[in-house]
C-alpha positions in Angstrom: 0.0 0.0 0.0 3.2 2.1 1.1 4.5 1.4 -2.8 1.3 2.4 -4.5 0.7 5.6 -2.6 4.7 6.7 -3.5 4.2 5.6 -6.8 1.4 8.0 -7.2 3.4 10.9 -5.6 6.4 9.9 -8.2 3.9 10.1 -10.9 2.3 13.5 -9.6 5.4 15.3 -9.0 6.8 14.4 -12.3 3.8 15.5 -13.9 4.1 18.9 -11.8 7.7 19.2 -12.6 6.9 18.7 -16.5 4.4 21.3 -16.3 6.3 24.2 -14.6 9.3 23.6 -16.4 12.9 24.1 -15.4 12.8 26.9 -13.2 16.0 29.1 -12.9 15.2 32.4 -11.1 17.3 35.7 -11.9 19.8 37.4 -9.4 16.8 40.0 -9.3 14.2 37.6 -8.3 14.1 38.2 -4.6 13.8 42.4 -5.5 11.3 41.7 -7.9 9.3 39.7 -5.5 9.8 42.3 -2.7 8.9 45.6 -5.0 5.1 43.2 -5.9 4.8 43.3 -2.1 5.7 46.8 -1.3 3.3 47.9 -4.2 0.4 46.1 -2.6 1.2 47.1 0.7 1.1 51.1 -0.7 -1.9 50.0 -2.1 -4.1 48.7 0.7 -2.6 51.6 3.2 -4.5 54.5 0.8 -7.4 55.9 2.2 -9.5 54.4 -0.1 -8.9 51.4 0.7 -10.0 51.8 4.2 -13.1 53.9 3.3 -13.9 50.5 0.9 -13.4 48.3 3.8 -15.3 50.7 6.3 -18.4 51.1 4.0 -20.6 48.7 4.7 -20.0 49.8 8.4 -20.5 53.5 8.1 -23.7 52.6 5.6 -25.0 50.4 9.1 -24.1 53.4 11.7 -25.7 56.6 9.3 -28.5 54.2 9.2 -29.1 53.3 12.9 -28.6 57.4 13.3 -31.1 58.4 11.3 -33.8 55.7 12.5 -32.9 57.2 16.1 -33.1 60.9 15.1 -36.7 59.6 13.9 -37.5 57.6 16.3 -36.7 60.6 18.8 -39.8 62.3 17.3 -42.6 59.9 19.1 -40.6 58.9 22.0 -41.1 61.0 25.2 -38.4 63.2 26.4 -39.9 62.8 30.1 -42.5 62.9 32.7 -45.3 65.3 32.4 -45.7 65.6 35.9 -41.9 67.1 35.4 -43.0 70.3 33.6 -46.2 71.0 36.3 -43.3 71.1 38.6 -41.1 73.4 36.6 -44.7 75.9 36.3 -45.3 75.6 39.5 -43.6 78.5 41.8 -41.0 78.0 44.7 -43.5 78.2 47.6 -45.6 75.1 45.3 -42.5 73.0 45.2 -41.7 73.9 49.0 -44.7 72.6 50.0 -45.3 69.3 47.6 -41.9 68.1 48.9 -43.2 68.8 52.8 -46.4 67.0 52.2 -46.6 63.4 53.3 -47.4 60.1 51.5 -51.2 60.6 52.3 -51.4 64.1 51.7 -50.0 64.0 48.1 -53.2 62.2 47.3 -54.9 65.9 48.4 -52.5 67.7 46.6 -53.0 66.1 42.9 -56.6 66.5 43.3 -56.2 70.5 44.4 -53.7 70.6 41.3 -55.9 68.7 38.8 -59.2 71.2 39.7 -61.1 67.9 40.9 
């Protein structure tokens, strides 16, 4: 089985070898292979390159923004019962936060006219 299997690999590799052909490289192979890399390298560290990358990211975010700056439309900046307190004058507020827990009760109605 050992003989078959290193047959096949004698037979591949020649195959392989027949198909690249002698391969000699120049004295300028190791340059020529470093100036391809440096090229590439220039070329993925342009801004474009990161503004391609970053797309599909900034196209999620401007999204989720603008659904939020529309959503902020119905949503309720706070309690109503917030801006009766900002109307209301100092001696009002003085005397809602003296009030007890079973007076409060008195004082909603007296606010509310009922």
């Amino acid at each position: 089985m050992a003989a078959n299997r290193d047959q096949y690999l004698n037979r591949l590799f020649g195959v392989y070898k027949e198909l690249l052909g002698d391969f000699e490289p120049s004295p300028a192979f190791v340059a020529e292979v470093r100036a391809k890399i440096d090229s590439r390298e220039q070329e993925r560290a342009s801004w474009a390159s990161y503004l391609i990358a970053w797309s599909p990211r900034l196209a999620i975010a401007s999204f989720a923004v603008a659904a939020l700056l529309v959503a902020s439309q119905w949503m309720p900046i706070g309690n109503e019962s917030d801006s009766a307190l900002l109307d209301s004058s100092y001696v009002d507020v003085l005397a809602l936060d003296s009030m007890e827990e079973q007076d409060e009760a008195l004082w909603v109605l007296a606010e509310n006219g009922k």
